[in-house]
C-alpha positions, -999 to +999 in steps of 0.1 A: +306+075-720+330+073-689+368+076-701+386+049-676+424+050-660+450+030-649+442+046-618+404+041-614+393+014-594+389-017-609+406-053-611+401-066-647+396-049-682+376-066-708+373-053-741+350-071-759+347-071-800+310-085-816+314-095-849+287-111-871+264-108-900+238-075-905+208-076-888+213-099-864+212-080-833+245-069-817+234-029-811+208-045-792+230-071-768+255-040-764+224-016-753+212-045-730+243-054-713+255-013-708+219+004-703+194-024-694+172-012-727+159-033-754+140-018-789+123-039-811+118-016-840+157-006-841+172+002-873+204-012-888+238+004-873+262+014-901+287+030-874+308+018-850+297+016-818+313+017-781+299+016-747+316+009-711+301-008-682+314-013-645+304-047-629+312-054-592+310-086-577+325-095-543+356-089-546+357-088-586+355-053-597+360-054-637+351-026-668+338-040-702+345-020-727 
């Protein structure tokens, strides 16, 4: 997992919380979103979890976290 700094280059940081029931799917949406993958016989997480990912659009350049 890239470690990001005030001085790397980006213009917005979002860090984003998912909350909701077990089983439900939200180690699946963050896998999607950061690495493009997708598992349909994934076990329950009982961990946290944390992932980045860099999006550029024009001239919107923003981290997720």
């Amino acid at each position: 997992m890239a470690v990001y700094k005030a001085e790397d280059d980006y213009n917005y940081l979002f860090k984003v919380v998912l909350i909701e029931d077990s089983d439900i799917g939200k180690s699946n949406l963050l896998s999607r979103f950061t690495k493009n993958e997708f598992n349909l016989e994934s076990k329950s997480t009982i961990r946290v979890e944390f992932a980045t990912r860099s999006l550029s659009i024009d001239s919107f350049r923003g981290v997720f976290m």
